[in-house]
C-alpha positions as CSV (number, residue, x, y, z in Angstrom):
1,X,65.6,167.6,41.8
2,X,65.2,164.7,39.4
3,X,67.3,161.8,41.2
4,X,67.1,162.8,45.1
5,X,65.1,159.9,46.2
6,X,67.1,157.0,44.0
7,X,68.6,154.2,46.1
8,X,70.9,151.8,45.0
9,X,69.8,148.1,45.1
10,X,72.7,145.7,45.6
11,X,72.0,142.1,43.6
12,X,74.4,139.4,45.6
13,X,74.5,135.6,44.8
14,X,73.1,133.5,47.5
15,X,75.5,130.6,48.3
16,X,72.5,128.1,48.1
17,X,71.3,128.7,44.6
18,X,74.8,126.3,44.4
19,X,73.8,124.3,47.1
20,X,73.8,121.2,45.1
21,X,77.6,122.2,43.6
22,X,79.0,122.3,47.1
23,X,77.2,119.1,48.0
24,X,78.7,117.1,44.9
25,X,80.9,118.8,42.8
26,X,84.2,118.4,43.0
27,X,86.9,121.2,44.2
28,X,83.7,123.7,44.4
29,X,84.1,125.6,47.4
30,X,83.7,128.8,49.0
31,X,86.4,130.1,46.7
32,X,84.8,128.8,43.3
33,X,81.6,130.1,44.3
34,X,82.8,133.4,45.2
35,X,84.6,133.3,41.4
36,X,80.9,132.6,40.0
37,X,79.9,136.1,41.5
38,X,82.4,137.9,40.0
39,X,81.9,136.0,36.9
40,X,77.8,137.2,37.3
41,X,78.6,140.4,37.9
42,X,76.5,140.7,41.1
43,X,78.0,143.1,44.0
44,X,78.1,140.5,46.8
45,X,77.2,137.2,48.2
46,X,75.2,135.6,50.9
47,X,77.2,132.9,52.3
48,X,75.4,130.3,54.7
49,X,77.2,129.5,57.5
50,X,74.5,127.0,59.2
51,X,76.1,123.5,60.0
52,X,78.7,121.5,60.6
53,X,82.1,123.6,59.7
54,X,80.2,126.5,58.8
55,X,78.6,124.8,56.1
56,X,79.7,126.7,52.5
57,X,82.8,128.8,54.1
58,X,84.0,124.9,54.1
59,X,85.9,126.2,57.8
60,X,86.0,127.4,61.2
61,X,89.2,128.5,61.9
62,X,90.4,132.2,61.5
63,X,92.7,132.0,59.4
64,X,90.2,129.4,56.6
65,X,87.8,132.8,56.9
66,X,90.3,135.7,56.7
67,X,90.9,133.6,53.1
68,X,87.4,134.3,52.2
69,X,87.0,137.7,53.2
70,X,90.3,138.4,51.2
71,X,88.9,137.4,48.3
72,X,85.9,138.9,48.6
73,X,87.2,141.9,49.6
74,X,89.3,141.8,46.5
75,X,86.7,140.6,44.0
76,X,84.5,143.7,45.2
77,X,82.1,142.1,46.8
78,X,79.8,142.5,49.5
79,X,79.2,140.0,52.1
80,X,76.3,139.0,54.5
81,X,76.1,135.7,56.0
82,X,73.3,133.4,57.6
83,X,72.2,130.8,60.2
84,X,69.6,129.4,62.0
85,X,68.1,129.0,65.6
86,X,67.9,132.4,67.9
87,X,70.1,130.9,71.0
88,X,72.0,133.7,71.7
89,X,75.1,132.0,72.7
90,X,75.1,130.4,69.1
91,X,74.2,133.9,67.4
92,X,77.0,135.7,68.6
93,X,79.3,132.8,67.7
94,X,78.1,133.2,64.6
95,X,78.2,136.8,64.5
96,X,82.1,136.3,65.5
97,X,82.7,134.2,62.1
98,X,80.6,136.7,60.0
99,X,82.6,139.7,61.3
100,X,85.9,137.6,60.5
101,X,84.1,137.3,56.8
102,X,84.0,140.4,56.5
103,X,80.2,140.8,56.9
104,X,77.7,143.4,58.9
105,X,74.8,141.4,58.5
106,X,74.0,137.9,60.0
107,X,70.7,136.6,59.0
108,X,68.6,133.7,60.8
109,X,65.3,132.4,61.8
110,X,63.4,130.7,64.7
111,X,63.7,126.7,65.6
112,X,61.9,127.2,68.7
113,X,58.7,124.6,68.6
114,X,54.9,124.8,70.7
115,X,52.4,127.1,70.4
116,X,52.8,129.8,68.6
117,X,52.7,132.2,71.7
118,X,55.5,130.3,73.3
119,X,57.6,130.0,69.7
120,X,57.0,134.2,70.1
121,X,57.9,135.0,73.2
122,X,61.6,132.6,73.4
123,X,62.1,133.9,69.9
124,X,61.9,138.3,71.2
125,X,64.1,136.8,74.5
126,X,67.2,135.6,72.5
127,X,66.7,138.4,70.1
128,X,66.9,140.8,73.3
129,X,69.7,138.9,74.6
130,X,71.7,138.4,71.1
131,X,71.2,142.3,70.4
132,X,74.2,144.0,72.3
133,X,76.8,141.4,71.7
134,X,76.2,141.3,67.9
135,X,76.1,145.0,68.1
136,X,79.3,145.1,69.7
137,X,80.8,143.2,66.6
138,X,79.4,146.0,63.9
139,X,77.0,143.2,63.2
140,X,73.3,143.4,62.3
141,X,70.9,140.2,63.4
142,X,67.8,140.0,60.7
143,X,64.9,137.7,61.6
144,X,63.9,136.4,58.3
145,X,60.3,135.8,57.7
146,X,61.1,132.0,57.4
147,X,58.3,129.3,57.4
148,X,56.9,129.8,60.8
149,X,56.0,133.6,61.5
150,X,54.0,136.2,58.9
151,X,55.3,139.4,58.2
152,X,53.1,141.4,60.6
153,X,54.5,138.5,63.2
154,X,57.8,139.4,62.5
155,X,57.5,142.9,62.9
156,X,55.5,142.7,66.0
157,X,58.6,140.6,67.1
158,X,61.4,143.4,66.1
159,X,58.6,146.0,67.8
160,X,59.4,144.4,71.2
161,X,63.0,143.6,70.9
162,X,63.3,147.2,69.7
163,X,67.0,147.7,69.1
164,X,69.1,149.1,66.1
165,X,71.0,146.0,65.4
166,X,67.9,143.2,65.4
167,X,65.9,144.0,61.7
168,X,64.5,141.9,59.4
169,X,65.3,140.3,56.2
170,X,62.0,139.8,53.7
171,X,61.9,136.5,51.6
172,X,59.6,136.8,48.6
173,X,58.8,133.3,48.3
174,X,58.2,132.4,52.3
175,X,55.1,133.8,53.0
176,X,53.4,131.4,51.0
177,X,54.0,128.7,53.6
178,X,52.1,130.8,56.1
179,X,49.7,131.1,53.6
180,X,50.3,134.9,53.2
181,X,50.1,137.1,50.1
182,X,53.9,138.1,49.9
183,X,53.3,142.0,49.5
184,X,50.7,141.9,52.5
185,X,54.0,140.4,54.4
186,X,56.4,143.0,52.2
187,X,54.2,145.9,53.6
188,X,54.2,144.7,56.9
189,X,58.2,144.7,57.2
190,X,59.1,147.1,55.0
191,X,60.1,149.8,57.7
192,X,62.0,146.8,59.3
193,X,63.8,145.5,56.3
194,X,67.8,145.8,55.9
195,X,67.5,142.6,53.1
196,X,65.4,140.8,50.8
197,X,65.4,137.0,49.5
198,X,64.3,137.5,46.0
199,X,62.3,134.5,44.6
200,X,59.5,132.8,42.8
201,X,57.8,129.8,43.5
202,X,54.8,127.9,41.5
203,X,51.7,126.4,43.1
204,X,51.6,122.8,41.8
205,X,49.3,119.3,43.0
206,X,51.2,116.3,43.8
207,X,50.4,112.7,42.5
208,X,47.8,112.8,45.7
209,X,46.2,115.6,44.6
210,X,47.6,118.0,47.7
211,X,49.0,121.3,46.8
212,X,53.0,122.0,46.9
213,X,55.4,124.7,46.6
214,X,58.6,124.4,43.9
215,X,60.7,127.1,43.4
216,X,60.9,128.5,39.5
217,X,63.1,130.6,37.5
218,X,62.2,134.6,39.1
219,X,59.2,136.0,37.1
220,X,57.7,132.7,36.0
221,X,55.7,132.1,39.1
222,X,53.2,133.4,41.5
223,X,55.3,135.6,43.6
């Protein structure tokens, strides 16, 4: 029957397309931001949590995250949440605040350094060891195809840690810093894939001639 096979896509705002308001505007905040959703009319938001005081949920406590997942929750919207680094003592910290956000999703990435052999194998051990604990929460890890592993990489990775609640989240724009054709990395996570980054970038020279990456307005790029 016509329709069957349709799947919803859920747009959400990523808190660092305002990265620059919550560095230096004044009174912008996880609260203003998630206003700006609403105000965009996307389903949810992607709020980073990487830093000092959780970065853009501007708290650590309980009760400054219960606030944001209020509004969320009353606004309508969605909510997944990121970090960095696999450490698995950090990840299920992490996974603690996003569940407290309301979240089931917890994106991160690698920032183990070495060969890339080594980077591979302490990157599958945290994921094994993060798995069950985040589980436990109702949260999902993703391993985002970041700047340091290709898509086929990554899903050899979720291949060995081989549990439910470890996927992947596929960022358009990444795989060209691995020098990767971004649907040769889509295709290669596309049965791990619970998210997408969705992004353009622009291949330009620098004054010294050597080529860079900028990011660009989607559908006016090379992705």
């Amino acid at each position: 029957m016509p329709g069957d096979n349709i799947e919803t896509i859920r747009l959400a705002l990523h808190s660092f397309s305002f990265e620059q308001h919550f560095l230096h505007k004044p009174g912008f905040d996880a609260h203003a931001f998630l206003a700006r959703a609403s105000e965009l009319g996307v389903s949810g938001v992607h709020i980073s949590l990487n830093g000092h005081n959780f970065r853009c949920a501007g708290g650590t406590s309980p009760s400054r995250l219960a606030e944001i997942a209020a509004d969320a929750h009353n606004r309508g919207l969605f909510v997944e949440c990121d970090t960095s680094g696999t450490d698995p003592d950090h990840l299920v910290e992490l996974a603690h605040a996003a569940r407290q956000l309301g979240a089931d999703k917890l994106r991160t990435y690698t920032r183990h350094k070495g060969d890339p052999e080594t980077v591979y194998a302490a990157t599958v051990a945290d994921l094994k060891r993060a798995a069950s604990p985040a589980a436990d929460l109702g949260i999902t890890l993703l391993l985002e195809n970041h700047e340091d592993f290709t898509g086929a990489e990554v899903a050899r990775i979720l291949d060995e840690v081989a549990h439910p609640s470890v996927a992947a989240l596929f960022d358009f724009g990444n795989s060209m810093n691995v020098a990767e054709e971004p649907l040769e990395a889509a295709r290669a996570m596309a049965r791990h894939t619970r998210s997408v980054h969705l992004k353009d970038h622009l291949m330009v020279r620098g004054n010294d001639g050597e080529p860079l990456i900028a990011g660009v307005a989607n559908g006016t790029g090379n992705v």
